[in-house]
C-alpha positions, 0 to 999 in steps of 0.5 A: 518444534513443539508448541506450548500446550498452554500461554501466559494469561493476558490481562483486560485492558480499558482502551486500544490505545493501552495495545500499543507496543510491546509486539512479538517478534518472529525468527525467519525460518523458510527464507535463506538468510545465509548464516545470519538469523534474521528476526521481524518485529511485528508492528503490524499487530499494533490495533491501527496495524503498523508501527505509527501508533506508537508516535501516534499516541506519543505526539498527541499526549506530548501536544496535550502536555504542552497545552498545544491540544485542547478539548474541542482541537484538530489533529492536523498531519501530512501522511502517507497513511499510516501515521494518519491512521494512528492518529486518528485511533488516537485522536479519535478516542480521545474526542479530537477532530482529525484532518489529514492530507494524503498523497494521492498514491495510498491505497484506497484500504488506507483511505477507506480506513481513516474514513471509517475512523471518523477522519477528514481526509484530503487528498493530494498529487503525489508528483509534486516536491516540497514548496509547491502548493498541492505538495501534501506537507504544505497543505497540511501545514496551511490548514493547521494555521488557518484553524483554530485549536488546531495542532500541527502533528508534523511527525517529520520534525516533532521530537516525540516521534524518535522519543516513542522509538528510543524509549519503547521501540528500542527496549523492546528489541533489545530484551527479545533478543537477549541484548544481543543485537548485530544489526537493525534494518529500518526504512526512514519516512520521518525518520523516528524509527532511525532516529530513536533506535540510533539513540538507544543502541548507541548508548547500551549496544554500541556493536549494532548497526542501522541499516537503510532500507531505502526505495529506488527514486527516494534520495536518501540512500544516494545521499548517504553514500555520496552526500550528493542531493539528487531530484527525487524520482517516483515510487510506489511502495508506501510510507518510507523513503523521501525526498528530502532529509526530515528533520527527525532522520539523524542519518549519522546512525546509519552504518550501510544503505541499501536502495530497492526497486519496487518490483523487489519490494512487492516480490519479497513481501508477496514471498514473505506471505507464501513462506512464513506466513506473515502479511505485510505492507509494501514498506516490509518487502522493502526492509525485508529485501535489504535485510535479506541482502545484508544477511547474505553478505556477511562472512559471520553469523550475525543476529538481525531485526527488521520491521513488518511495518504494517498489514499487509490487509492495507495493499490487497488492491494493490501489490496482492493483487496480480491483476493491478501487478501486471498492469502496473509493469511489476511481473515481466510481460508475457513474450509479445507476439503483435497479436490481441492475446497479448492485451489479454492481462486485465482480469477479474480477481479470480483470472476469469473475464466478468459476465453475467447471463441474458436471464440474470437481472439489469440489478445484477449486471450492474453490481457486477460492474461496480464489483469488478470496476468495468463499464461493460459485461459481456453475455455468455452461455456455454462460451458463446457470446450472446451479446454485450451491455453496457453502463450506457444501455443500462442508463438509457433503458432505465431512463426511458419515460414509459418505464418499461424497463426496471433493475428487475429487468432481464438483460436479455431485454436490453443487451446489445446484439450486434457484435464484432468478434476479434479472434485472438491472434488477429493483430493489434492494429486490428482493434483501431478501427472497432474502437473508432466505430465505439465498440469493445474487442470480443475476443474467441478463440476457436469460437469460444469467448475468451475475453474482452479487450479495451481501450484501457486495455490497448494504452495500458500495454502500450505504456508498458512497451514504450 
């Protein structure tokens, strides 16, 4: 493929909020599609990252329209992240107070990230339904009407949210593609992508097809196939699936659904990052996994458009993290022996066990531990464990009146050296009685340190075997 030698000039523009739209669209080419060509939006170039500016910036200029947000108001909403952080570029911007409720699932680079905008952000259960009282909807809800000026954003029922879709979203497709489009493949969290997209290609494009993109526990792809209403179960991929029918999601339109687990929704968008290079959010996984199974169902070639919804820089904690992927029972477990190694799987980022030496300062250990969110570091020179400190050794060293010791502090000068080494095929119920004596499992094997084992450690297993 040649590559231009020069592009089209884009011209300045006074805002962010005037960078809203218009994304680029990007054929898949690494990934088999079997004789469909698959294309995806990417949404994730919107400048808050994911498709929920666009409803965004539609709700909030419909509410000033309206006479529903005045100068001094509050931007009110229920979100999952991402329509909060659209609202808050928006809101922000245009001198709004922004106070949103988040279910306490989102990944902490969500919430940083509306928090950096200058957002309120209260945080929720996400194991609650519709009608309880910490349910994030009705807490949003309770506190628009409890405020003066306050405008509830709502994007589950505000018709702005599928208008933004039917109007922009739509065109959009439908001119990048040439006007010919087979199939759409949407997930429905408010259900305005579903809804606007319906609209549109039902009036110019009626031969295109909405596909759902639904995970597995959410209750809309169950209901579309058998129009049976069953209780919601959990699931960890963000901002789609649902457990009622919003009021925006007009589930007519949809032509076939497909349910997806979360370990195949982070599988595929981990694969759309290794193969095309494009890196999205837990819900592009979702879309992009259904999208791949209706392309490769198809007797005759066929031209699809799915979503990368968001960036993935949002879930690196999370599902780009292999570490957080073992944890949370989404790659198989290593074939379990009964023995430490097989609690060896929490890990520094890089694979390795933290530590720091007995000549490094108490104000490096304890960065080291705030870095990699553990209580304890281990001692080690040459592979040979020295010794062990841990938050309590530093606070009690810190804490003694005579003030000996500061940040500046060998560790050396305060670690604990009495030490109980575990070698790594000893048994698990090994552990036990050195957990009940307060310490931590160092473990070696052959006498070289290999790792530590924690009670975290053992109930974490011990949630994924049972």
């Amino acid at each position: 493929m040649s590559h231009p030698t020069s592009l089209p000039a884009l011209l300045p523009v006074d805002s962010a909020l005037d960078l809203v739209g218009n994304t680029p669209m990007v054929r898949v080419t690494k990934i088999d599609t079997g004789c469909c060509e698959l294309y995806l939006k990417l949404e994730n170039q919107n400048p808050g990252g994911s498709i929920k500016d666009r409803i965004a910036v539609s709700m909030v200029e419909e509410a000033e329209r309206a006479g529903l947000l005045k100068p001094g108001g509050t931007v009110v909403e229920a979100t999952a992240g991402n329509t909060g952080l659209g609202l808050a570029l928006v809101g922000r911007s245009k001198g709004y107070r922004v106070h949103l409720v988040v279910p306490d699932k989102m990944s902490r680079e969500k919430i940083l990230h509306l928090r950096a905008l200058g957002a309120e952000v209260e945080i929720t259960r996400s194991d609650v339904g519709k009608g309880h009282p910490d349910y994030y909807h009705d807490r949003a809800e309770r506190y628009a009407k409890a405020t003066p000026g306050a405008f509830y954003a709502n994007q589950f029922a505000n018709p702005a949210n599928p208008l933004t879709h039917e109007r922009t979203t739509g065109p959009e497709i439908h001119a990048q593609l040439g006007g010919d489009v087979d199939a759409v493949v949407v997930g429905v969290g408010s259900g305005g992508t579903l809804t606007g997209l319906g609209r549109y290609f039902a009036r110019v494009s009626p031969k295109t097809r909405m596909v759902l993109a639904d995970p597995v526990g959410s209750i809309l792809a169950h209901f579309i196939k058998t129009g049976e209403m069953l209780p919601a179960k959990s699931w960890a991929v963000e901002g789609i699936g649902e457990d009622f029918v919003p009021p925006n999601a007009d589930l007519s339109f949809v032509a076939e659904a497909y349910s997806i687990s979360d370990a195949e929704s982070f599988a595929t968008a981990r694969l759309l990052l290794q193969a095309e290079g494009l890196l999205g959010g837990s819900s592009a996984g979702t879309l992009l996994a259904a999208a791949l199974r209706y392309c490769r169902a198809q007797a005759t070639p066929q031209r699809v458009v799915t979503f990368v919804c968001d960036t993935g820089g949002k879930y690196l904690s999370k599902q780009y993290n292999d570490v957080w992927m073992e944890e949370e029972g989404f790659t198989a477990l290593p074939e379990q022996t009964g023995r430490v190694r097989d609690l060896m799987v929490r890990r520094h980022a890089d694979g390795a066990t933290v530590s720091v030496t007995r000549k490094d300062t108490l104000r490096t250990a304890f960065k080291r531990m705030k870095t990699a969110d553990v209580s304890q570091l281990p001692v080690v020179e040459s592979d040979t464990v020295l010794g062990i400190v841990d938050e309590t050794d530093l606070l009690q060293a810190l804490m003694e009146p005579a003030g000996r010791v500061t940040f500046d502090t060998a560790v050396e000068d305060v670690m604990a050296t009495t030490l109980e080494t575990l070698a790594s095929d000893a048994p698990i119920a090994a552990l036990t009685p050195l957990f009940n004596r307060g310490h931590v499992g160092i473990v070696v094997d052959g006498g070289r340190f290999v790792g530590l084992v924690t009670r975290f450690d053992l109930l974490n297993f011990l949630r994924r075997s049972h």
